[in-house]
C-alpha positions in Angstrom: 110.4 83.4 114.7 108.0 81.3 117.1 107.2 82.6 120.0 106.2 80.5 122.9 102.6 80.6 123.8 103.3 81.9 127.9 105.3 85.2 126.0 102.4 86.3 123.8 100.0 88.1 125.4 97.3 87.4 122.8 97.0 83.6 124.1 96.4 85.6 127.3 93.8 87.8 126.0 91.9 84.3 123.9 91.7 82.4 128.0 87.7 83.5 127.6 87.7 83.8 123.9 84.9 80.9 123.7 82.7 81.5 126.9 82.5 85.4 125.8 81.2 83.5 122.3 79.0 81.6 123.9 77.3 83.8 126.1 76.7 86.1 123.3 75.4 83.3 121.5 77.8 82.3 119.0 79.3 79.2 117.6 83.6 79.3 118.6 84.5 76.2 116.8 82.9 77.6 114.0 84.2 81.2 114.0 87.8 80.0 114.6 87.2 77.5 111.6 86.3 80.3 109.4 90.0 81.9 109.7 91.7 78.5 109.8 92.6 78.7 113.8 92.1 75.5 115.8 91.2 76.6 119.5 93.0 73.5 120.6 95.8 75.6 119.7 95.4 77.5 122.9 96.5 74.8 125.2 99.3 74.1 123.1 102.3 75.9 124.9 103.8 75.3 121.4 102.1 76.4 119.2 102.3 80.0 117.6 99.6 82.6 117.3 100.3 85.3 114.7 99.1 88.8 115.4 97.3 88.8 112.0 95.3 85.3 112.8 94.8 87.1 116.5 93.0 90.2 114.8 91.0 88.4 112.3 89.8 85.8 115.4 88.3 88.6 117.1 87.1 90.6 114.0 85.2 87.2 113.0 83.8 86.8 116.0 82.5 90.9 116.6 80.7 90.3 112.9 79.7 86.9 114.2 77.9 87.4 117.0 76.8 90.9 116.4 78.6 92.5 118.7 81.0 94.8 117.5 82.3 96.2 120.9 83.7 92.3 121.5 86.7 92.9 122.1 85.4 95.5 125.2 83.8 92.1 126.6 86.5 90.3 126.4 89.2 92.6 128.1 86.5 92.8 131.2 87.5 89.6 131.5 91.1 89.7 131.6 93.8 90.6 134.0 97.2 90.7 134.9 97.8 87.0 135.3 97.5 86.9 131.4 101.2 88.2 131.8 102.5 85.4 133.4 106.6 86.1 135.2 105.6 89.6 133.4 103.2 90.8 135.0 104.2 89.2 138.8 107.6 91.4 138.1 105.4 94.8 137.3 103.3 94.4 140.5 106.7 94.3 142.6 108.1 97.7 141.1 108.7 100.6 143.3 106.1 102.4 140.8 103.7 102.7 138.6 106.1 104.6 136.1 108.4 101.7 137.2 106.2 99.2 136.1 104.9 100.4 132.8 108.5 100.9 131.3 109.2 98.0 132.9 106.2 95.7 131.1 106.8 97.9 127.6 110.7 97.1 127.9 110.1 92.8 128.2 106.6 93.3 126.4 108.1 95.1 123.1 111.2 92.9 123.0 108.9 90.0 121.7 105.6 91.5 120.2 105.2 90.4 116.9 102.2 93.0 116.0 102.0 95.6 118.3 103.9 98.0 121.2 103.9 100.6 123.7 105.2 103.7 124.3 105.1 106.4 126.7 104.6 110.1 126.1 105.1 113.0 128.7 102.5 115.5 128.5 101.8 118.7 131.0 99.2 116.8 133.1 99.3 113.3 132.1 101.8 110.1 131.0 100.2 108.5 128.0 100.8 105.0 127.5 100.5 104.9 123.4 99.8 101.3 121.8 100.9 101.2 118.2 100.8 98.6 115.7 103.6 97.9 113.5 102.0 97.1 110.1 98.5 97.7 108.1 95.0 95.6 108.0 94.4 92.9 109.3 96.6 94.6 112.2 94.5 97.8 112.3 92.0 95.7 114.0 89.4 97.4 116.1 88.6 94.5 118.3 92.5 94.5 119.5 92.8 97.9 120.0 89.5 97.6 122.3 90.6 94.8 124.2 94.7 96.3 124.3 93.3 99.3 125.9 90.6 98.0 128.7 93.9 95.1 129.5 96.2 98.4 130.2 93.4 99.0 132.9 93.3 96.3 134.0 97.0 95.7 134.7 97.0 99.5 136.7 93.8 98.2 138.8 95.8 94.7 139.8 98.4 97.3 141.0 96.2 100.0 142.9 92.8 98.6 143.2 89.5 99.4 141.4 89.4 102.6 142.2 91.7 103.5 140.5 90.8 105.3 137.2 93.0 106.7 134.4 92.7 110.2 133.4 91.1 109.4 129.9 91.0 106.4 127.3 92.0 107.5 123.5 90.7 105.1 120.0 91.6 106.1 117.0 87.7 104.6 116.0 84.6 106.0 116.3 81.9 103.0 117.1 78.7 103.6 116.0 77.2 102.8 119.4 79.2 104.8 122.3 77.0 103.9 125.2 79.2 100.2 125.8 82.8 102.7 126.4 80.7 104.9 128.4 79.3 102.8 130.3 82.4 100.3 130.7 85.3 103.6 131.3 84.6 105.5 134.7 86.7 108.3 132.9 86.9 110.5 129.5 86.5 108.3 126.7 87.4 110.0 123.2 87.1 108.4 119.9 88.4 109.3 116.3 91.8 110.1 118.0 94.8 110.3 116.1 96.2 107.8 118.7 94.8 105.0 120.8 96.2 105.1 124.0 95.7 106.0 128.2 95.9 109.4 129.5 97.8 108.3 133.2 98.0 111.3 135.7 101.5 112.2 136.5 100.7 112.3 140.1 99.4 108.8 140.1 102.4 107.6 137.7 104.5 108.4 140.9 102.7 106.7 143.5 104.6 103.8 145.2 102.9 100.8 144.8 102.5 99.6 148.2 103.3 95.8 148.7 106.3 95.4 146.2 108.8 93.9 147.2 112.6 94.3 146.4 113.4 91.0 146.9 110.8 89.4 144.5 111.8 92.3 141.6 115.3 91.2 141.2 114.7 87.7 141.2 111.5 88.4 138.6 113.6 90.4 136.8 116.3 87.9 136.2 113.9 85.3 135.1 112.0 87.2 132.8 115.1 88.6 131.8 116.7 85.2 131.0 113.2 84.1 129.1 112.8 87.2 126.6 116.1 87.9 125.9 116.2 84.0 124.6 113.3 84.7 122.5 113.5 88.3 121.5 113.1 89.4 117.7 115.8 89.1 115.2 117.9 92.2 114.2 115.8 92.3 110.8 112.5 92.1 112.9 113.5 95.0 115.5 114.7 97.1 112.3 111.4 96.4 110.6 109.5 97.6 113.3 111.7 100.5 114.4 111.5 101.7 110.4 107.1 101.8 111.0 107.6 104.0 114.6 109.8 106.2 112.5 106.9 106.5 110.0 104.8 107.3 112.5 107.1 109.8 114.7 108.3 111.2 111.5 112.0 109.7 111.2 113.1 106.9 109.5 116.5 107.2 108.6 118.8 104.7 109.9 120.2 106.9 112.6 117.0 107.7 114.1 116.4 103.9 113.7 119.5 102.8 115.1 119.2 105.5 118.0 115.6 103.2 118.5 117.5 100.1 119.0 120.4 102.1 121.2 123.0 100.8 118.9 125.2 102.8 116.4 124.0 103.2 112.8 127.0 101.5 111.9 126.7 98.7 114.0 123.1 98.3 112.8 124.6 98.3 109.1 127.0 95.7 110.3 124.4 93.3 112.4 122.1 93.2 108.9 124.7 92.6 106.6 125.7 89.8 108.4 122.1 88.2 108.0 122.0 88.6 104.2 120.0 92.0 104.2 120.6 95.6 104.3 118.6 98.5 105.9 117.9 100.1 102.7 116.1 96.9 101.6 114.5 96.9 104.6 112.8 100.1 104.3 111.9 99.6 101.1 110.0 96.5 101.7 107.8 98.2 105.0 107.4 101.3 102.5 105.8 98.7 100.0 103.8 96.7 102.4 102.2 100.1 104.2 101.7 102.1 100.4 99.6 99.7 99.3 97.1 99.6 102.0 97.1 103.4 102.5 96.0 104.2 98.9 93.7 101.3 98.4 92.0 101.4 101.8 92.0 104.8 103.0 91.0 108.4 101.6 94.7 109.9 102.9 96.0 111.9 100.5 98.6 110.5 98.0 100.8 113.5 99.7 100.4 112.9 103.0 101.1 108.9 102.5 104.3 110.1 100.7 105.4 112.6 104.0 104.1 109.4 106.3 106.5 106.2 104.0 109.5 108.9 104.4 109.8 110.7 101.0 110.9 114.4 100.2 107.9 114.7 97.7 104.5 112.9 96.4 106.8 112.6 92.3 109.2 110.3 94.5 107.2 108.0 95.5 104.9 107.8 92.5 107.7 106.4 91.2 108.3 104.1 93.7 104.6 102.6 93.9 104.7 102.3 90.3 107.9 100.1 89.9 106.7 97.7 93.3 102.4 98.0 91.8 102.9 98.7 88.0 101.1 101.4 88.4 100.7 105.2 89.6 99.7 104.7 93.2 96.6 107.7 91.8 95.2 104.8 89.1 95.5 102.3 91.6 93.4 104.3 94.5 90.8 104.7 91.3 90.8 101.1 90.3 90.5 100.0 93.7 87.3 102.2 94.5 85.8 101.1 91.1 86.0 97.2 92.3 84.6 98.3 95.8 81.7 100.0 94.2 
């Protein structure tokens, strides 16, 4: 599915992708060129941005330019105008709390390569950004730039004083001082999430001039717009199966329960387009086991508890009828060709 340029946020996030270049010094024509993206593309309100051409944009132009906290620059830049009706609807809720669920409800309905969440912890709300498949979507420049836009958005609402409680990446840069000096809060790196820490107290503060009014008739626009162009059945199931991966739950209940329908509704919706939920899971398990045992050092146990199986002798089995080989031989082989 094509998504129309004024939905995706990362046509938002691009608006100073080649003054950042240039002030850095680069060449934009010529980094975009290198991953086969024409920047005219981002005054084409047709044209269609994958996630996967968004993450290697920014990766080229990080190892271009020498800079490898650009995608830090280039959030500074941003704001909440790069949501479009989106983000004019959050800054008329009641809340704060209001408008996060409200932007994660519309924003998640037609991501292609990343969402949000919200967890409730003692003292904070965290606002969780996860990605729905492996490299090139792991990309550290997106996750840099997601982040310091989530700011961004809460200081349109409350100001610029406004700080969140702490900022979480699942990276560790080899040069801190930028996020120091960028974050006037806790910054912590080599999380096991990447998200903001949002005081509870400040998730309940009334956000002073929204008005009623505007919400409801924001809310039935951008209602209209992203129901029209929200994700097939086989694309929410596909990206409900990788939350349960990374919750810990991917059977098709706990799927279906994701996508508030009945698990026999969501067998009924994806027989009707050809598929079944069973092939669906299979091809996410295929498409995430190779990258975890050829590009990280995760245990071939722990990759096995993560894709959903009972034990690591299940899924050897598995990997070795999609790879043709024991996913152990393969971690070896691809380390020998690295090397």
């Amino acid at each position: 599915m094509s998504i129309p340029s004024d939905l995706q946020t990362e046509y938002g996030s691009l608006v100073y992708f080649e003054q950042q270049v240039e002030d850095l010094g680069g060449h934009a024509q010529e980094i975009a060129l290198s991953v086969n993206f024409d920047l005219n593309d981002l005054t084409n309100p047709h044209s269609g941005l994958s996630h996967e051409l968004y993450c290697d944009l920014l990766e080229a132009a990080a190892a271009a330019t020498n800079c490898a906290h650009f995608g830090l620059l280039l959030g500074q830049r941003n704001d909440i105008s790069m949501l479009g009706m989106l983000g004019q609807l959050t800054l008329n809720c009641s809340t704060l709390e209001e408008a996060a669920k409200t932007f994660i409800r519309y924003f998640n309905m037609v991501s292609q390569g990343e969402f949000f969440r919200i967890e409730v912890g003692a003292k904070d709300h965290f606002l969780i950004r996860e990605v729905f498949l492996p490299e090139p979507y792991f990309s550290v420049q997106a996750q840099d730039i997601s982040l310091y836009e989530i700011i961004k958005i809460a200081h349109s609402i409350f100001g610029d004083e406004w700080q969140p409680s702490g900022v979480y990446f699942t990276h560790s840069p080899a040069n801190k001082q930028p996020y120091y000096n960028t974050f006037n809060c806790p910054v912590y790196f080599n999380q096991e999430f990447q998200g903001v820490a949002i005081a509870t107290n400040d998730v309940k503060m009334p956000i002073n001039h929204a008005d009623e009014n505007s919400r409801q008739a924001l809310e039935k626009q951008v209602a209209e717009v992203y129901m029209q162009n929200k994700k097939s059945i086989i694309e929410q199931t596909q990206q409900a199966i990788t939350l349960g991966m990374i919750t810990g739950d991917c059977s098709i209940v706990s799927v279906a329960h994701n996508l508030v329908m009945h698990s026999r509704t969501l067998h009924r919706k994806l027989d009707s387009q050809g598929t079944s939920f069973t092939q669906i899971l299979e091809d996410t398990r295929r498409t995430f086991s190779e990258y975890f045992v050829t590009n990280t050092s995760i245990s071939i146990f722990e990759v096995s508890q993560m894709l959903g199986y009972k034990d690591s002798t299940s899924f050897s089995r598995s990997y070795k009828r999609w790879h043709g080989q024991s996913p152990s031989n393969h971690r070896k082989q691809s380390l020998q060709l690295k090397e």
